[in-house]
VMD Tcl script that draws the C-alpha trace (Angstrom):
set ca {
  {0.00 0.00 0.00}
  {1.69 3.48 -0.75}
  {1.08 6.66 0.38}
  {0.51 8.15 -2.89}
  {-2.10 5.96 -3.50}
  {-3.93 6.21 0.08}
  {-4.02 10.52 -1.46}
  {-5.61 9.27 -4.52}
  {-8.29 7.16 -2.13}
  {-9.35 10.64 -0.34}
  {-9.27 12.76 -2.69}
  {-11.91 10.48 -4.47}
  {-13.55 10.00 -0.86}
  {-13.57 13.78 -0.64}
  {-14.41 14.40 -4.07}
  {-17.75 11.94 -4.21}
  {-16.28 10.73 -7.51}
  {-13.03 9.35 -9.88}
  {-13.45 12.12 -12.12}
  {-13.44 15.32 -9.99}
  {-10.92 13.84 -8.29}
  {-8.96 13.32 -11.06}
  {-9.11 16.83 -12.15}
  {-7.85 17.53 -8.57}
  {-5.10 15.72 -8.44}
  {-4.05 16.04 -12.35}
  {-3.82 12.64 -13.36}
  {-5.94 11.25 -16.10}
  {-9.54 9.44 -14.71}
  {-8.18 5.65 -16.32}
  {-5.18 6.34 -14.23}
  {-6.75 7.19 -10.87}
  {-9.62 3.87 -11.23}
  {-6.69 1.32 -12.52}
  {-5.46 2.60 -8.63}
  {-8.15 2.00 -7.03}
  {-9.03 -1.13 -8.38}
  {-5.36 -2.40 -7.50}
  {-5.90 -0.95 -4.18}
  {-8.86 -3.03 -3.67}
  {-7.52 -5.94 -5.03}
  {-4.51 -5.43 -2.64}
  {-6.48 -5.32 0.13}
  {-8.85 -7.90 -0.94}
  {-12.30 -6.11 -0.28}
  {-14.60 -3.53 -1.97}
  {-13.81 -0.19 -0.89}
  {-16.32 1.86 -2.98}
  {-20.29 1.73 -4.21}
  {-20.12 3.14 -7.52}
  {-23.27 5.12 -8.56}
  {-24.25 6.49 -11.00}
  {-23.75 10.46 -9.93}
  {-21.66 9.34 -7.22}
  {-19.41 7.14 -5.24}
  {-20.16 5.89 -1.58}
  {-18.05 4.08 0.53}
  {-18.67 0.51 1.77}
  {-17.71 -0.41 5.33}
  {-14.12 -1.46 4.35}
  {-14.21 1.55 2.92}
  {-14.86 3.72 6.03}
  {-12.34 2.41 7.64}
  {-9.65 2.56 5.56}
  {-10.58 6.43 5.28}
  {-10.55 6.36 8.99}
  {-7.33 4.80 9.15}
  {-5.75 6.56 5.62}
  {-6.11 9.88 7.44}
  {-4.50 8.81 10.84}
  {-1.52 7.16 8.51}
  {-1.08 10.40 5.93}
  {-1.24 12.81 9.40}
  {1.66 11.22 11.19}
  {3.52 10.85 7.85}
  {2.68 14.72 7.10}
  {3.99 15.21 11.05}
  {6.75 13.23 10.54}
  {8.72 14.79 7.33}
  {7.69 18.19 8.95}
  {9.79 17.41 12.07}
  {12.80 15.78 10.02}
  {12.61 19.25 8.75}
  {12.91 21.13 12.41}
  {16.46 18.86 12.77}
  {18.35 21.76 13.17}
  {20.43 24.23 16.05}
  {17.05 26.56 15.35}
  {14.13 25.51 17.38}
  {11.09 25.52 15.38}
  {8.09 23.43 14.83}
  {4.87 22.49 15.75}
  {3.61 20.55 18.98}
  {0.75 19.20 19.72}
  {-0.97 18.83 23.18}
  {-4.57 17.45 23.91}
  {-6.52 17.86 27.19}
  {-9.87 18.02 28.52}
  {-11.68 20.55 29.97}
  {-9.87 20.86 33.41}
  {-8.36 23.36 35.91}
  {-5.58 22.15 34.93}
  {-5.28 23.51 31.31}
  {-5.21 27.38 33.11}
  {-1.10 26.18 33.52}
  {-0.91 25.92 29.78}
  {-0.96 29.62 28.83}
  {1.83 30.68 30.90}
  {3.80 27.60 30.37}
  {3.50 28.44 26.63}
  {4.05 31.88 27.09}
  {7.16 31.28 29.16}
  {8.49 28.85 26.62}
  {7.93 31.07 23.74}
  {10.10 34.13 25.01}
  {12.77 31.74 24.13}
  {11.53 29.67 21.00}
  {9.47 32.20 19.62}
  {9.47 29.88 16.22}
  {7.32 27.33 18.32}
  {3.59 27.08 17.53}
  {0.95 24.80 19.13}
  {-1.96 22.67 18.09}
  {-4.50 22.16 20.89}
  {-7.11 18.89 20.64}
  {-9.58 19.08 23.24}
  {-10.82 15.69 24.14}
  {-11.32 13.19 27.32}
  {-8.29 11.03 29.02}
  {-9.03 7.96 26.39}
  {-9.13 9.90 23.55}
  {-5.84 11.83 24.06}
  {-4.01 9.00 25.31}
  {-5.12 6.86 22.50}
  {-3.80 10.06 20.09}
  {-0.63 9.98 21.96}
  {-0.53 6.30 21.22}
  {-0.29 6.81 17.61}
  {1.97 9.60 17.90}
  {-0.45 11.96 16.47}
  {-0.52 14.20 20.18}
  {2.99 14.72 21.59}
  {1.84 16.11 25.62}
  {-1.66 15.28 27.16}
  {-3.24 17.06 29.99}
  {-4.90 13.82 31.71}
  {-7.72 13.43 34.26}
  {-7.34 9.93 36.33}
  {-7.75 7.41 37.07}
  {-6.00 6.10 33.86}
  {-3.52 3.68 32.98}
  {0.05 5.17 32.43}
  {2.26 2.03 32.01}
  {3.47 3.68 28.41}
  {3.70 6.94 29.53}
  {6.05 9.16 31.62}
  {3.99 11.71 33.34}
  {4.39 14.81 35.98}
  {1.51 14.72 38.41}
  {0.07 18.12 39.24}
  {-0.25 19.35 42.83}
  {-3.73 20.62 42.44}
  {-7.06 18.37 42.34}
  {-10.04 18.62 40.00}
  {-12.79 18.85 42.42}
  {-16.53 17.03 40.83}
  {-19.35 19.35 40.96}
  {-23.34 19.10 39.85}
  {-24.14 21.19 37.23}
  {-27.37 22.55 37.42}
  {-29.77 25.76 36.24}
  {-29.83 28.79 38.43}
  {-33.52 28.48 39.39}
  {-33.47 24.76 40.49}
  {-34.27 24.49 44.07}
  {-30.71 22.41 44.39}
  {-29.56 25.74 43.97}
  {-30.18 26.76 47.21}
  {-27.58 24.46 48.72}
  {-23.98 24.78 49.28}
  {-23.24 21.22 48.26}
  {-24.31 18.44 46.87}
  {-25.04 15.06 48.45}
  {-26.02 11.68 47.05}
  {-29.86 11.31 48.50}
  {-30.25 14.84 46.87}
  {-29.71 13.50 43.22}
  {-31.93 10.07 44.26}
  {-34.20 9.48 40.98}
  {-33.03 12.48 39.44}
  {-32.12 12.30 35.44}
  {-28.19 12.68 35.12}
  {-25.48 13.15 32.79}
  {-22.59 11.36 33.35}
  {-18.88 11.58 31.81}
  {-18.40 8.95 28.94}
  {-15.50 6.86 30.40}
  {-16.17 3.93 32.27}
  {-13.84 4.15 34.92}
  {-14.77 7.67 35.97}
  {-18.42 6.50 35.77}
  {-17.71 3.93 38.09}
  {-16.39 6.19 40.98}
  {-19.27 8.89 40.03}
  {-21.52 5.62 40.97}
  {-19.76 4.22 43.95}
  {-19.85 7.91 45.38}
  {-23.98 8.08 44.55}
  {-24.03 4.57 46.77}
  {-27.55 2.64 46.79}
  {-29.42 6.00 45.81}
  {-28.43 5.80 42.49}
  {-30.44 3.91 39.47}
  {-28.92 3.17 35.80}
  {-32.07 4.81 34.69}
  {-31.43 7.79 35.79}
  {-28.86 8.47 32.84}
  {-30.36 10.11 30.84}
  {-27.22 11.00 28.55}
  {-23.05 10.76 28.73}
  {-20.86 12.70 27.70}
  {-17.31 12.84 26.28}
  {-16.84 16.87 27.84}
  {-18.71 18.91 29.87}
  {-20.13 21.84 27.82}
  {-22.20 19.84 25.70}
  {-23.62 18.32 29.05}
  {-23.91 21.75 30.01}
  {-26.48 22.92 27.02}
  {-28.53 20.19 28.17}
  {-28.72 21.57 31.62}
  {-29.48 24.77 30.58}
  {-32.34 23.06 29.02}
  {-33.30 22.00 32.38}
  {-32.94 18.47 30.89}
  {-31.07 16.29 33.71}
  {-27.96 17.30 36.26}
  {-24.38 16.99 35.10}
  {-21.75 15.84 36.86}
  {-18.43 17.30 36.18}
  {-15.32 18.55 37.13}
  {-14.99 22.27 37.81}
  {-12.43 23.20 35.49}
  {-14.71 24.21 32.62}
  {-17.02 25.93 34.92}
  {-15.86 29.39 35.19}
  {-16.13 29.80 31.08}
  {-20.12 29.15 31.20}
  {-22.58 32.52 32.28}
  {-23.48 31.95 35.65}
  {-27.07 33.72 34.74}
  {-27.70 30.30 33.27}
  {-26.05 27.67 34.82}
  {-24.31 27.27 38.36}
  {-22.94 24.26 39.91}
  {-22.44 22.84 43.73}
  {-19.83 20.99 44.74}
  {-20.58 16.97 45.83}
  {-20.57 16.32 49.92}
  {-18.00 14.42 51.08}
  {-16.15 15.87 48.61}
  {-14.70 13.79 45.25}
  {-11.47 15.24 43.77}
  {-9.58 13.74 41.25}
  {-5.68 14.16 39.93}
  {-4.04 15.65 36.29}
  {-1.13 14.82 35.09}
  {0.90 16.30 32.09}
  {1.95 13.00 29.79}
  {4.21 12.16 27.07}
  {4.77 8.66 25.42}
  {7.99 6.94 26.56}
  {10.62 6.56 24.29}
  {9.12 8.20 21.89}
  {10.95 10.25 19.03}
  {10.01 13.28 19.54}
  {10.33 16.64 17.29}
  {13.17 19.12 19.03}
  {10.35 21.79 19.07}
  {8.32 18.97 21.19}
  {11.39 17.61 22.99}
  {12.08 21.40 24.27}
  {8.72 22.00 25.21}
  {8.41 18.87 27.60}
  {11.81 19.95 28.81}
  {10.35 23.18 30.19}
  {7.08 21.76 31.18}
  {9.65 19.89 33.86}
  {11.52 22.48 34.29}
  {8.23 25.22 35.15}
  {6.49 22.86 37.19}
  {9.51 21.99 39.38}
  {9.73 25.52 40.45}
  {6.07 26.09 40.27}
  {4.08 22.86 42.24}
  {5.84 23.33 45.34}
}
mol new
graphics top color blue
foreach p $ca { graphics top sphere $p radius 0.5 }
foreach p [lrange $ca 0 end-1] q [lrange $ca 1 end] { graphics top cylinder $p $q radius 0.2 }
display resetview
């Protein structure tokens, strides 16, 4: 399988069809479907539905999109860091982190880091723990702002001083509202929204004890603020941690922390062993550095 040829297969993905995507990649339209048809001969399924206006991808098909972009990124990422190889530091890096307290570092870390590689630019993925780490997996994140629990066998990670602290989301004019905190027996039959990963479920339900009901989720979600329009929508309670919280209006939505309290731990993560970009390799350098003379 080459890499020119996985280009040809998205450009006619993107394209809906052999001959606009031809035109876009200037090769003639017997050229571009001989390569497809040896691609799917190579890989020994049917990649496409061919209609009659357009083309449609099978399930094979999906996935090797799926996969074709994840392959072309990191080789994209790759040749572009070959290219940083030198005494100037310059480059791209890429960090991914959820919506936590613990992203509020990352602006001054950056800033700090840019007074003296001011060639340095950033990429930042906002996702949960699973998703970044699985990113970072494939190389395609270099740093990930984590929320545990989370398994960090492959990684080598700085854990932060500070805790994420849960909280129930909730509207302003819910009688809830009224309290200073949240306890289990208050949330008994109410409709929730939980976070998507499992593990974090399971300590939001050990901490809800025998009051709590799988009925009662109503939805998950991956990160908070989508949770949050449904809240505003007076739809169920949310369950979160706070770190999002002080970006939503608080004429809308407030939230109450939960009683006993329920923190939880970030870390900042990179893969080990893992060939890093100098632009990348500098940057988790000062991370080190900054939070060795800043979590004290």
């Amino acid at each position: 399988m080459e890499i020119r040829v996985l280009r040809y297969f998205l450009a006619v993905v993107r394209e809906e069809g052999i001959n606009r995507a031809a035109e876009v990649l200037h090769i003639t339209q017997p050229t571009l479907s001989r390569q497809l048809s040896q691609l799917e001969d190579e890989m020994g399924v049917k990649l496409f539905h061919r209609g009659a206006k357009k083309i449609t991808l099978t399930s094979e098909g999906v996935l090797l999109r799926r996969r074709a972009e994840e392959i072309l990124s990191l080789v994209d990422r790759t040749a572009q860091e070959l290219m940083e190889q030198d005494e100037l530091v310059e480059g791209r890096v890429v960090i991914g982190g959820g919506e936590l307290a613990a992203m509020r570092l990352l602006p001054e870390i950056i800033q700090s880091f840019r007074e003296k590689y001011p060639r340095v630019t950033f990429d930042i993925f906002t996702g949960n723990a699973d998703i970044v780490k699985e990113q970072m997996e494939k190389g395609l994140i270099d740093i990930g702002v984590l929320l545990e629990p989370i398994d960090m066998e492959k990684f080598d990670f700085i854990r932060l001083k500070g805790r994420e602290q849960w909280v129930v989301l909730m509207r302003l004019d819910d009688p809830l509202a009224e309290k200073e905190s949240i306890r289990a027996q208050d949330l008994e039959n109410a409709p929730l929204i939980l976070p998507r990963r499992t593990n974090v479920q399971n300590e939001l339900i050990n901490w809800l004890g025998d009051s709590f009901q799988e009925s009662q989720v109503l939805f998950t979600s991956n990160l908070p603020t989508n949770g949050a329009l449904m809240v505003q929508q007076g739809l169920a309670y949310s369950i979160v941690v706070e770190g999002a919280v002080p970006f939503w209006s608080k004429e809308k939505i407030v939230c109450r922390p939960l009683f006993p309290e329920l923190t939880a731990n970030s870390v900042f993560a990179w893969k080990k062993q893992q060939p890093f970009s100098g632009a990348a390799t500098k940057f988790i350098e000062h991370i080190k550095y900054f939070l060795s003379i800043t979590q004290v």
